[in-house]
N, C-alpha and C positions, 0 to 999 in steps of 0.2 A: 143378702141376695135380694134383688128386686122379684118380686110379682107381677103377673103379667097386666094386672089393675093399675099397676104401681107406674108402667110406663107408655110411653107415647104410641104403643104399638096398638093399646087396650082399643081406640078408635076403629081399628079396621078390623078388627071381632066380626066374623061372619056368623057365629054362633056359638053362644057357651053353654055346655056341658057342665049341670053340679051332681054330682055322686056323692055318695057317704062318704066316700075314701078321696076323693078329690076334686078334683076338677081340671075342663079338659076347653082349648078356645080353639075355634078351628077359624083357620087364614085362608087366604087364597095361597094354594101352593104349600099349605106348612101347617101343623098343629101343635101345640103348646101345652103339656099337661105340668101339673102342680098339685101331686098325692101328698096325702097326709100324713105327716111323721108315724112312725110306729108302722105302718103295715108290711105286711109280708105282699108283694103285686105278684098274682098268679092270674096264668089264664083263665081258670074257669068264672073267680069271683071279678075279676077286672079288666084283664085285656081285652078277652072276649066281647064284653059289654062296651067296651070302649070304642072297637074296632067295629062291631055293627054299629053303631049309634055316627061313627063315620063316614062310614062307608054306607048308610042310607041316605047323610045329608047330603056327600058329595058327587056320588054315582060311581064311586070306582073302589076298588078293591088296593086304592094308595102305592100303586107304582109309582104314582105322578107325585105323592107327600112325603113331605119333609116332617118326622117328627123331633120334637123338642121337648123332652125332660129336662124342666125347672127345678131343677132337686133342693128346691127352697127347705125342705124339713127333708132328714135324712129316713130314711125305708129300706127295706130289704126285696129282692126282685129274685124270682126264681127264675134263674137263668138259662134253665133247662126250656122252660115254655116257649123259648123263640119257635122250637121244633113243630110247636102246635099251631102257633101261629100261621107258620110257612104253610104248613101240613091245610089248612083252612084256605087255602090257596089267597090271604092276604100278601101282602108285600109292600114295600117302602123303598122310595127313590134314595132316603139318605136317613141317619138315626145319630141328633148330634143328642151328647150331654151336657147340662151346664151344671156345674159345680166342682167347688172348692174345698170340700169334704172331701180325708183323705183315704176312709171309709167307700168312697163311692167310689176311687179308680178301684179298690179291691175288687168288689162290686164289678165295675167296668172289664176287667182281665177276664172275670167269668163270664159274661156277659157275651164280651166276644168271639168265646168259643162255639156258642150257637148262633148266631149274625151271622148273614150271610158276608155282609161287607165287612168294611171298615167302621168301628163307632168313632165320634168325633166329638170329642169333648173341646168345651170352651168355659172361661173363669163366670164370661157375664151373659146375660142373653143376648143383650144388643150384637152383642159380637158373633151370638150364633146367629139370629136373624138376617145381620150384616151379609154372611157366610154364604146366604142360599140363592144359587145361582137359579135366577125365575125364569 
């Protein structure tokens, strides 16, 4: 799977995010994270931090954003934490996945039982980028 350095998108990088656990490029309209194999992603140690460090650069609490997990190395998500999310009056216009790890629909099934929408998984990024209606 490509990285987000890796492709033509890296250019219009309005700001990148390095964390211990990953990293995060924030777009116009869209954000892009790429965590680090092995973690367990829970609210308190990551989305949290995630989600303010966005929602300061942007000014909005991401109705308007489009996030994209790059699930370049495979992780574990506790699925439950979308509840605290919402709960944090955050929110998201759309939640695609990319990857082709068969691990990660697992993943994706529980996932979606806290999401409010639809998730929306795609093989490559481009194709999720491609996806988002600006």
């Amino acid at each position: 799977m490509e990285r987000v350095k890796e492709t033509v998108f890296y250019k219009s990088v309005l700001k990148e995010l390095s964390y211990d656990f990953g990293n995060v490029y924030i777009f116009k309209g869209f954000v892009i994270s790429e965590l680090n194999r092995g973690i367990c992603f829970n609210w308190e140690q990551h989305g949290q931090v995630i989600a303010q460090d966005v929602t300061c650069f942007l000014g909005s609490k991401g109705e308007d954003v489009v996030y994209i997990a790059n699930r370049i190395h495979s992780y574990a998500v506790v699925p439950t934490d979308w509840i605290k999310f919402f709960k944090n009056q955050y929110n998201l216009r759309d939640y695609f996945i990319v990857s082709h790890n068969w691990i990660s629909l697992i993943n994706l099934t529980f996932e979606e039982l806290f999401f409010k929408r639809k998730i929306k998984r795609f093989l490559t990024l481009k194709e999720a980028v491609n996806a988002i209606q600006l």
